[in-house]
N, C-alpha and C positions, 0 to 999 in steps of 0.2 A: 564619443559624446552622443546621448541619446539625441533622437528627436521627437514632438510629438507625440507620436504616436505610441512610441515604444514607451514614453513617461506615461500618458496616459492608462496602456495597459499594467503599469508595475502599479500605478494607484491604485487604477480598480480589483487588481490582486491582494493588495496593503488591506482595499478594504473587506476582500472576501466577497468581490462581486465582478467577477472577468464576464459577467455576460451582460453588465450593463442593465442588471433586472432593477436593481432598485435605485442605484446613482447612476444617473444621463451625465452622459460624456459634458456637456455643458457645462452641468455643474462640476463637474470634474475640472474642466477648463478654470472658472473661474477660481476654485481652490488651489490651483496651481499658482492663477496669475496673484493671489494674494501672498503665498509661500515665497516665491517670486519676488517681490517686493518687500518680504521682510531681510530675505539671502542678499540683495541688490544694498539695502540696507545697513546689513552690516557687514560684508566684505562684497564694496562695488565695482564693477570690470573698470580695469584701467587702461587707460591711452593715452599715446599721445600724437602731436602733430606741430610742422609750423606754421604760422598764416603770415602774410605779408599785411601790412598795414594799409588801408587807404585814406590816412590820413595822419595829420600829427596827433600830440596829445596824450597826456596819463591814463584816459580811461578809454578804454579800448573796448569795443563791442563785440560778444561771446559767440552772437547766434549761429553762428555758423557751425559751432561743435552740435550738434542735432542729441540730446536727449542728457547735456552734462549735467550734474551732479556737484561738482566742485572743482577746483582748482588743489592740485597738491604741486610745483614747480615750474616757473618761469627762467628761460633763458633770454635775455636780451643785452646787447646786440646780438644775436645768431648770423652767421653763413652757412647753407644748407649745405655750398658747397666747398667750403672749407672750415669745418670744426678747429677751434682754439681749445686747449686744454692747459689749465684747470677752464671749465666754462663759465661765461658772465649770468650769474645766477643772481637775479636781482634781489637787493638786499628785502625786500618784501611786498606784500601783496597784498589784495584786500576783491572776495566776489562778491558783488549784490546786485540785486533784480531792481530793473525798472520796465513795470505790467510787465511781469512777465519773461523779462529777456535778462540773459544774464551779462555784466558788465562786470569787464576787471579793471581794477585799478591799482597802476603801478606807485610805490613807493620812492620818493627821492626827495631830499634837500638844498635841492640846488632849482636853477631854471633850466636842466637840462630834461629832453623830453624826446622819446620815441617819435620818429619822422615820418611820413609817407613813406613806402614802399621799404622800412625797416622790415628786417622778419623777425619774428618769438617763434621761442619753440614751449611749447605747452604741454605739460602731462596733469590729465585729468582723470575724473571718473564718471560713468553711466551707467545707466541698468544693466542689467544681466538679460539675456532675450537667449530664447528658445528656438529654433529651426518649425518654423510652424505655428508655433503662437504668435498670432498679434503680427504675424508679415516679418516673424524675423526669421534670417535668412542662413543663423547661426546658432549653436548651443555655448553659450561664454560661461556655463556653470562646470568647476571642474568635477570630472569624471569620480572622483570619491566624494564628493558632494550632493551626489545623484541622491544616493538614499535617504539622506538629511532633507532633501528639497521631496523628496516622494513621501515618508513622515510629518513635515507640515501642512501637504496639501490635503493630504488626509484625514487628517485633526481638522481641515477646516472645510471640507467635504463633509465628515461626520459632523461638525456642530451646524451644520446647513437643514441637515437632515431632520435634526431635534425640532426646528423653526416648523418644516413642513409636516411632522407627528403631533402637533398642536392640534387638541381638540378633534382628534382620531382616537376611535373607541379600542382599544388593541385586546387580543385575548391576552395575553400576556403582559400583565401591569410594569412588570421588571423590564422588559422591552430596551423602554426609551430613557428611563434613569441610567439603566447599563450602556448603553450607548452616549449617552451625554458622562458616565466618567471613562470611557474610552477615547471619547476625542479630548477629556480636559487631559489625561494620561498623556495623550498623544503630544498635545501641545504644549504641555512643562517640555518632556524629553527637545521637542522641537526648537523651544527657547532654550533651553541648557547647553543644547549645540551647537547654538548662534551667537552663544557669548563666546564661543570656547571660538570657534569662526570669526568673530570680531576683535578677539586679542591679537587673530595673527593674522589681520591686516594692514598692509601697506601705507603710512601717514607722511602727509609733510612736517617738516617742524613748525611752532609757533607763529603766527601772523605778525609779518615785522619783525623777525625777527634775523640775526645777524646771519649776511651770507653777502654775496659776490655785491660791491655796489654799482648803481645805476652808471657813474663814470668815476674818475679819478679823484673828484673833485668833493664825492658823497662821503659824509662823514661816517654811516653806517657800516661804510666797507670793511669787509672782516677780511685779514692777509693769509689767516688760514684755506685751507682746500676745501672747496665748496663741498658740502651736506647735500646730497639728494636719492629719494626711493630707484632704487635698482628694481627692473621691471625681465 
């Protein structure tokens, strides 16, 4: 998995400028970090973890996953150190923000409710980070995806560059229209690969929809074998 450095120099190759003569590494950088967030987008790194509760209550506070994205499966009650199989997959779920912070909220019918010091196990998603960009300290983009993410940064390096040919006298009128349908080139092919990238990503099912219930006693409960993303 690249880092940095090694993307930066495949860009400035992409765009037929490895000496940095006419795209600064910066703007290089930023092309990346937008590429970056379209890739994060539509197929996002996934994890998971479990957190202990410190406190009772359906709506459970997120902050602690550092940069999530969504919620794709909830396990509750979890033993970290003793796994039940089929597992208690609550029968559904619901994330939203308050300023800011994300907030899960668990589903049930009953007055039965997640206690102090319960644990969930959570699989979610987050950005994608690069080993060197932005303090991160990892490359989570996969390895045959490099060139697709070096393709968009590209396209959007190159339409950076149209902005600063504004009202510069060029000997060459062809110049900057060639270059402006190079990066629009660039960036169809970039979006056509991100859809084909975002079919074959990892989803939870439906919000509330039928899966393990909250207890015995929750009407949602499905008897079948719990549904969830294989990681």
């Amino acid at each position: 998995m690249s880092t940095l450095a090694q993307l930066e120099a495949r860009i400035a190759a992409r765009l037929v400028d490895a000496g940095n003569a006419v795209f600064a590494t910066a703007t290089i950088d930023e092309g990346l970090r937008a590429a970056l967030s379209d890739y994060s987008s539509a197929l996002p790194q996934a994890s998971e973890t479990y957190i202990t509760l410190p406190g009772d209550g359906h709506e459970i506070a997120l902050s602690c996953l550092a940069g999530l994205m969504n919620v794709l499966d909830v396990w509750w009650p979890f033993d970290p150190d003793s796994e039940t199989w089929p597992p208690n997959q609550v029968s559904g779920f619901r994330v939203w923000w308050d300023q800011g912070q994300p907030v899960l909220l668990l589903a049930s019918n009953t007055s039965s409710q997640p206690q102090a010091g319960d644990n969930l196990r959570v699989w979610y998603t987050l950005p994608h980070t690069i080993s060197g960009l932005d303090g991160g300290s990892y490359t989570s983009v996969f390895p045959l995806h490099e060139s697709g993410l070096v393709t968009g940064a590209a396209a959007y390096v190159a339409s950076s560059a149209e902005i600063d040919q504004i009202g510069t006298i060029r000997v060459d009128p062809t110049e900057v229209p060639a270059l402006r349908q190079w990066s629009a080139d660039r960036m169809a092919e970039f979006r056509t690969w991100l859809a084909a990238v975002a079919a074959s990503a990892p989803s939870s099912g439906p919000t509330f929809a039928d899966g393990w219930g909250i207890d015995k006693w929750d009407s949602n409960r499905n008897p079948r074998q719990s549904r969830y993303p294989l990681y």
